[in-house]
N, C-alpha and C positions, 0 to 999 in steps of 0.2 A: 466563494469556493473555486478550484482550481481543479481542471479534472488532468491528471499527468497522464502523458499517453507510451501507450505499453501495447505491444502487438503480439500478433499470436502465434507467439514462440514457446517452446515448454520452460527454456530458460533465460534470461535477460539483467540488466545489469544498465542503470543509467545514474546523470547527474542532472541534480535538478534543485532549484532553492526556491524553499516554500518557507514564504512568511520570512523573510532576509535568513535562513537558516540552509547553510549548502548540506545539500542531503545527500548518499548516496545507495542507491533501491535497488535491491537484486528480489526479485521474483521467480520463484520457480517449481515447476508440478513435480509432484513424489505422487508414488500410486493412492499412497492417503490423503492425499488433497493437495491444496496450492499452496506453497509458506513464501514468507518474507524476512528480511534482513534490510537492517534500517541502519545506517551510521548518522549520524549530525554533528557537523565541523569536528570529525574525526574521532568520535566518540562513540562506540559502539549505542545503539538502543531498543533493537530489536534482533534476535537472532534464531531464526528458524520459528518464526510465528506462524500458525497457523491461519489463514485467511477463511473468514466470513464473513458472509452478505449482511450488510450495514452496522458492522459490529466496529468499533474502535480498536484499531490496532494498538495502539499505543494508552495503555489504562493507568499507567502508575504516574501520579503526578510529580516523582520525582526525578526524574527521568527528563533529561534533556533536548525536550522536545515541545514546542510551542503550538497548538492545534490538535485537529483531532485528521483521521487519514483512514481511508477504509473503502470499503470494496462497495460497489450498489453492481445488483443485477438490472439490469434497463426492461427485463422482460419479464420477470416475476421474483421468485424468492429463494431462486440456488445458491450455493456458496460458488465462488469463481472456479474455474476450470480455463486453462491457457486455450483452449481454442476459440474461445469467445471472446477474451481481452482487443478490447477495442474497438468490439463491434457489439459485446451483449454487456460485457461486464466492463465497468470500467473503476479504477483507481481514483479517487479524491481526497484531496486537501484540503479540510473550511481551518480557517483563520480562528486562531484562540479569540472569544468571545463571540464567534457568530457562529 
């Protein structure tokens, strides 16, 4: 597992290649909660998902995308919120098959 690191900003936007797959992760707070947008080598795969605590971003196995990617709260069982990114919640990455 890879935990990608994301600070606590309400908006953000990085690159990053998880599992040989160049990804690019924009995160960011709307009053209804935290969403995400996912590209993989240029391919749209997520857009405007909504983020929860331990939940699989990415569900649909046809979908261009290798592993699974999702939010853990380090302190209990909230869904993320940007002021804790990096310090309560954080972003990870496990490797298809583990």
């Amino acid at each position: 597992m890879v935990t990608i690191p994301l600070v606590a900003e309400p908006s953000q936007m990085l690159n990053v290649i998880l599992g040989s797959q160049n990804c690019e992760i924009s995160v960011y707070q709307k009053t209804t909660g935290m969403f995400i947008d996912l590209i993989v080598d240029g391919n749209p795969v997520l857009n405007a998902r909504i983020c929860r605590n331990m939940v699989n971003l990415v569900t649909q196995p046809y979908l261009p995308f290798a592993g699974a990617l999702f939010f853990s709260d380090s302190k209990g069982d909230n869904d993320p919120d940007y002021t804790g990114l990096g310090s309560r919640f954080y972003l990870i990455y496990s490797f298809a098959g583990e």
